[in-house]
Backbone bond lengths (Angstrom), bond angles and torsions (degrees), N, CA, C in turn:
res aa  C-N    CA-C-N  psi(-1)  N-CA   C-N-CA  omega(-1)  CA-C   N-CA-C  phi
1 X - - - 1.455 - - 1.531 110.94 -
2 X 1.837 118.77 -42.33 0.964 107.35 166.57 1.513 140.23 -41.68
3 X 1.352 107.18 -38.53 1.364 138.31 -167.46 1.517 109.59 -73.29
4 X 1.386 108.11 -68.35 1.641 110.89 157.52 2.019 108.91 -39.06
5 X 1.221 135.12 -47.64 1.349 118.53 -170.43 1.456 107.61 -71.06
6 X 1.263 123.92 -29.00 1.338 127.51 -144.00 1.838 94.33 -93.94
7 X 1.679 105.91 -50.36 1.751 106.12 154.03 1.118 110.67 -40.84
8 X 1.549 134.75 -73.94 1.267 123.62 -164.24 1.763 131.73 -60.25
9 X 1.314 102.30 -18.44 1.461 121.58 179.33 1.733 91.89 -87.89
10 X 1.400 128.32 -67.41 1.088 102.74 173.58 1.621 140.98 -54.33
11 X 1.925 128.99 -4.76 0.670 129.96 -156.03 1.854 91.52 -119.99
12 X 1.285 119.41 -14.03 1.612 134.41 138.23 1.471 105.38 -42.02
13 X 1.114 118.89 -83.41 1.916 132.33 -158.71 1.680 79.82 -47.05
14 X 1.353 117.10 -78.25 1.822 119.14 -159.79 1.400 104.21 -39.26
15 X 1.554 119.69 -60.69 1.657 120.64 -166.63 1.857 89.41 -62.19
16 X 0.946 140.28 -69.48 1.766 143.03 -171.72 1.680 101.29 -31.83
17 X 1.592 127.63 -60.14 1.148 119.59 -157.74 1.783 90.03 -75.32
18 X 1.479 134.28 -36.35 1.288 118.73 -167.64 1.247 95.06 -77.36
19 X 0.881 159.71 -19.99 1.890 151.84 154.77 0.836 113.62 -54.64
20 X 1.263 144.35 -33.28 1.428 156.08 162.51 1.378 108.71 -59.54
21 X 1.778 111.63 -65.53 1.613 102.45 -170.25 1.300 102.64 -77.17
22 X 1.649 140.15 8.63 1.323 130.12 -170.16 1.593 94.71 -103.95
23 X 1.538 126.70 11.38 1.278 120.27 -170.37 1.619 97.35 -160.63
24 X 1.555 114.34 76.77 1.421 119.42 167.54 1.432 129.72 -34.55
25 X 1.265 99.38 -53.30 1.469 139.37 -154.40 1.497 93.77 51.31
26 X 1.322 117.89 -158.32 1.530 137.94 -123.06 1.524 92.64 -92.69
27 X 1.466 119.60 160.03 1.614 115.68 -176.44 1.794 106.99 -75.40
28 X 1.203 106.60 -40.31 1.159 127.03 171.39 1.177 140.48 -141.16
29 X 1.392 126.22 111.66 1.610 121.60 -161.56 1.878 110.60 -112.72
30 X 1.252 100.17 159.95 1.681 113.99 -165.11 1.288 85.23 -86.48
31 X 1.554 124.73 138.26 1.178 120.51 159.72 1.978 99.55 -122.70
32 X 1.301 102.41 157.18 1.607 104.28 -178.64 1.262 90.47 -90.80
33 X 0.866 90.07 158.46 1.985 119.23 175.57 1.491 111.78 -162.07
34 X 1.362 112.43 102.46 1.182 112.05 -163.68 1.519 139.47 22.86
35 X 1.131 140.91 -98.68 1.640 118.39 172.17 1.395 92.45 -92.99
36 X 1.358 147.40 12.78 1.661 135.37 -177.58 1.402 103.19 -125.07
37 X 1.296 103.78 162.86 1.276 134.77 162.86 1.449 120.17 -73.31
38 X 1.584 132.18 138.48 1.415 117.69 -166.60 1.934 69.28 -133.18
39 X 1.660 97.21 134.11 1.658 93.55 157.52 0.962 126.23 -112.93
40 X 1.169 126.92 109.24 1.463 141.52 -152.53 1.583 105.34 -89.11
41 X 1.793 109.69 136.13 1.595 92.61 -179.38 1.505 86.40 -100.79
42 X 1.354 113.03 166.78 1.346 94.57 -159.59 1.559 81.73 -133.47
43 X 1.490 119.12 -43.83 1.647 122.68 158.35 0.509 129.47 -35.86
44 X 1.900 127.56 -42.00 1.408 128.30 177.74 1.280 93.95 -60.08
45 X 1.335 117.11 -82.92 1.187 120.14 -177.54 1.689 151.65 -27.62
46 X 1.145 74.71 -10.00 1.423 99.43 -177.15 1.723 110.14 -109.46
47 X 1.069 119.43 -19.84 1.598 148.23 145.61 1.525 111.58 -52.21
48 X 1.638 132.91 -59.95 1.013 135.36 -176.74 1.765 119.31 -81.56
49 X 1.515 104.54 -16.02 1.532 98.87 161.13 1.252 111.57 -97.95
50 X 1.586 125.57 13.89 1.122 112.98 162.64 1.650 115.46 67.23
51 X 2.047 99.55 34.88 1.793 95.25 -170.13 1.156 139.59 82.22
52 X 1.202 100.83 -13.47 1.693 108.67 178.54 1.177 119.83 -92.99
53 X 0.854 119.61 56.29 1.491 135.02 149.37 1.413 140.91 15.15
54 X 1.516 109.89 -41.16 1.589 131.58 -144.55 1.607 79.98 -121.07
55 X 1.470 122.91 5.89 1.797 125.93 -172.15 1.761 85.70 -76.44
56 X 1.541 103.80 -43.71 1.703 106.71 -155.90 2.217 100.29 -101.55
57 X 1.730 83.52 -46.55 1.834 70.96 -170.66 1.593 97.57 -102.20
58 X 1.852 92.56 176.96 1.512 105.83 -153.66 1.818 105.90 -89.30
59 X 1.285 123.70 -26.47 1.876 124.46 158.59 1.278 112.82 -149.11
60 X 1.321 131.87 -29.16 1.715 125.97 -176.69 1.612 92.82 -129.12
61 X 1.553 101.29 167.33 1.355 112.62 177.96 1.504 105.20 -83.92
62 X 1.550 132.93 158.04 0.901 133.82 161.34 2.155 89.47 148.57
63 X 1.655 101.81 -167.89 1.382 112.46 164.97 1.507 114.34 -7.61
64 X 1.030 133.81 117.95 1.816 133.54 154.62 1.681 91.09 -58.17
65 X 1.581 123.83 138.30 1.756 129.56 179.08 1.410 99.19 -87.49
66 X 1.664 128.52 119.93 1.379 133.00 167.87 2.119 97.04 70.17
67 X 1.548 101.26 63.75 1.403 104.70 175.60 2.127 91.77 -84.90
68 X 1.531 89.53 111.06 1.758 73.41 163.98 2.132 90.86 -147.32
69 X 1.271 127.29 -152.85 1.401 139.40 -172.27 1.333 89.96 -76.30
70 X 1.211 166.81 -99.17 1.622 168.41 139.40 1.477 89.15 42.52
71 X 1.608 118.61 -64.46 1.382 110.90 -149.70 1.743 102.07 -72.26
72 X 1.819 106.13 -43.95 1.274 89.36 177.46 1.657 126.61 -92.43
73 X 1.104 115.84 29.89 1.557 129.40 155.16 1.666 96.78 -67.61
74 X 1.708 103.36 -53.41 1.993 96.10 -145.07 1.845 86.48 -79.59
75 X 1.514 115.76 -26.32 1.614 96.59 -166.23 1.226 112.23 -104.55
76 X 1.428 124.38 -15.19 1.883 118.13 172.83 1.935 105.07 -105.75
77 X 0.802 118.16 -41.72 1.509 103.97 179.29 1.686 124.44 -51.05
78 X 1.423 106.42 -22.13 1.469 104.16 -161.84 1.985 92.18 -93.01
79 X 0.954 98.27 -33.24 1.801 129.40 -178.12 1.908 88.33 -57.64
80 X 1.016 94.09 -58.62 2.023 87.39 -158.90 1.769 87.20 -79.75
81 X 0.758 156.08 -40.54 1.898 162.04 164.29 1.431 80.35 -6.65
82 X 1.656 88.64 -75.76 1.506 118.33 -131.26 1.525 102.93 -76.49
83 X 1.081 144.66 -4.66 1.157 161.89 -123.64 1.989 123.72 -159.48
84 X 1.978 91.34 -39.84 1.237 108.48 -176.96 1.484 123.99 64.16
85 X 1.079 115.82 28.81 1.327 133.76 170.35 1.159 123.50 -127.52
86 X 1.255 119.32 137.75 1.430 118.26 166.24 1.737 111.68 76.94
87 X 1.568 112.49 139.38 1.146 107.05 -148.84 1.551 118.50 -70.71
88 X 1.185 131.69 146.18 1.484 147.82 -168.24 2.162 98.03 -118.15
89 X 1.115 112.10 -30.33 2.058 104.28 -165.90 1.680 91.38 -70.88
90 X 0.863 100.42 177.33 1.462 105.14 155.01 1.608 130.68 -81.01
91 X 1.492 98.10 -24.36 1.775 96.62 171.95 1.467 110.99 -77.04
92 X 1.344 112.37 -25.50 1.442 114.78 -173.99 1.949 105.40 -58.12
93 X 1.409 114.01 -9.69 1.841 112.08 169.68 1.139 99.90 -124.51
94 X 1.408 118.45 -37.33 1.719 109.66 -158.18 1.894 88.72 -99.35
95 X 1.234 92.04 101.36 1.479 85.38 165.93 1.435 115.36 -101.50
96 X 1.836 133.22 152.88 1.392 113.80 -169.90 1.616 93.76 -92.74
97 X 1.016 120.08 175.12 1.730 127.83 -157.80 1.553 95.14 -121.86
């Protein structure tokens, strides 16, 4: 029984990453951030998780659900920490104009 779950979970992960790499989406997308535009590389990024997809969205690729400042506190700050890339201060997004 073990054996059967551990196939089927692995044969989940394989079908998930080819849905993923069969649907890039965009090299780089505009995200709002309050009155600005944030340009998101989304290729790179999508390059540095190495495909994994499900790191940033919640089951299929497409829209992040309720993308607002909250969301990218909980999903890019802990990511650039942990990683050492990419900005973690607060000026490193909120720049004053």
């Amino acid at each position: 029984m073990t054996r059967l779950v551990a196939c089927f979970l692995l044969f989940t992960v394989i079908l998930t990453v080819d849905l993923f790499a069969a649907n890039p989406g965009a090299p780089v997308i505009k995200l709002k951030m309050g009155n600005k535009m944030l340009e998101f590389t989304h290729l790179k990024h999508q390059k540095l998780t190495k495909g994994q997809c499900w790191e940033c969205h919640d089951k299929t690729p497409g829209k992040i659900t309720n993308w607002s400042e909250a969301t990218a506190h909980k999903l890019c700050i802990p990511c650039h920490d942990l990683n050492e890339k990419g900005p973690i201060s607060c000026k490193g997004c909120h720049k004053k104009s």
